[in-house]
C-alpha positions as CSV (number, residue, x, y, z in Angstrom):
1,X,54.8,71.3,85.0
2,X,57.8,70.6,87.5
3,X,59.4,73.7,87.0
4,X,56.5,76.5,86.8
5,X,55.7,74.4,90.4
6,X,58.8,75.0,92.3
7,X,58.0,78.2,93.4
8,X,54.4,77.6,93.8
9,X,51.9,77.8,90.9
10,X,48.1,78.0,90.2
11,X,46.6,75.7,87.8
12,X,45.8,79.1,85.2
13,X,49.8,79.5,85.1
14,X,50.9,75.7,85.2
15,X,48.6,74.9,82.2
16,X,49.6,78.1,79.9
17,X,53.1,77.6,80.7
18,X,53.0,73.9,79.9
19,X,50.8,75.2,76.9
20,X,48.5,72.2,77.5
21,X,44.9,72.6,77.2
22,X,42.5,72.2,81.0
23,X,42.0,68.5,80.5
24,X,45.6,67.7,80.1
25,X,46.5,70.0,83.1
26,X,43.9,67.9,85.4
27,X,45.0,64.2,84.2
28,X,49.0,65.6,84.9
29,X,48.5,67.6,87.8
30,X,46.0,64.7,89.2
31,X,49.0,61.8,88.6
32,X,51.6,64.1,89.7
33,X,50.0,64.2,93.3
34,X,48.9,61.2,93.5
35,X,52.3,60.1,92.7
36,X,53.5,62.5,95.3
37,X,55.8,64.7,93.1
38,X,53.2,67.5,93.4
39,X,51.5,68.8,96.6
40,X,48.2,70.7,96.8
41,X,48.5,73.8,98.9
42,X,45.9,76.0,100.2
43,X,46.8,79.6,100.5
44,X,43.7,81.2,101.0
45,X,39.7,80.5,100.3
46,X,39.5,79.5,97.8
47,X,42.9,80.2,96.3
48,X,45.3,77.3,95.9
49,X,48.6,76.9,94.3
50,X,50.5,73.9,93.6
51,X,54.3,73.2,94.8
52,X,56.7,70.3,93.6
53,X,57.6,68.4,96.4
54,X,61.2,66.8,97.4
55,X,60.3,63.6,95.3
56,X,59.1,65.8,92.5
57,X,62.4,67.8,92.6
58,X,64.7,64.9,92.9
59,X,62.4,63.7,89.8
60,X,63.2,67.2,87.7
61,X,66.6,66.4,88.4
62,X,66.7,62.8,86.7
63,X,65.1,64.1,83.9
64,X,67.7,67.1,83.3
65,X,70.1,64.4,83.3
66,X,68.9,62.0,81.4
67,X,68.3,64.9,78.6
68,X,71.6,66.1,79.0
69,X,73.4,62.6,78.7
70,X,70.7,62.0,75.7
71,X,71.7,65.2,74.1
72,X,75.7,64.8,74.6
73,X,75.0,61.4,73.0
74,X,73.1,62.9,69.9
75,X,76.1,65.0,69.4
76,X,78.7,62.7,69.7
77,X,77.2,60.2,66.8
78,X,77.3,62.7,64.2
């Protein structure tokens, strides 16, 4: 949900991208804002899109790491 977000996403896109069904996509997308790692963005009426927010990138970051430090660590106990 980070990354479809980046660039500014509707909640059509995030959810079929995610491949997560609309009830998923609202309990996500309502703790990702509320958290402050998404922001709510109006761009029109009633159009809105969704962008990840400094926090929310910092937090896509973290992740990327810890899955590439996970995955280097995977490989190194075989």
């Amino acid at each position: 949900m980070l990354r479809v977000g980046e660039n500014g996403a509707g909640k059509t896109e995030i959810m079929y991208s995610a491949n997560m069904s609309y009830s998923q996509l609202q309990k996500y997308l309502n703790f990702l804002i509320s958290h402050g790692f998404i922001d709510r963005v109006e761009v029109g009426n009633p159009v809105v899109t969704y962008r990840v927010t400094e926090s929310g990138l910092s937090l896509l970051k973290s992740i990327e790491t810890l899955l590439e430090v996970l995955e280097f660590r995977g490989a190194a106990e075989l």
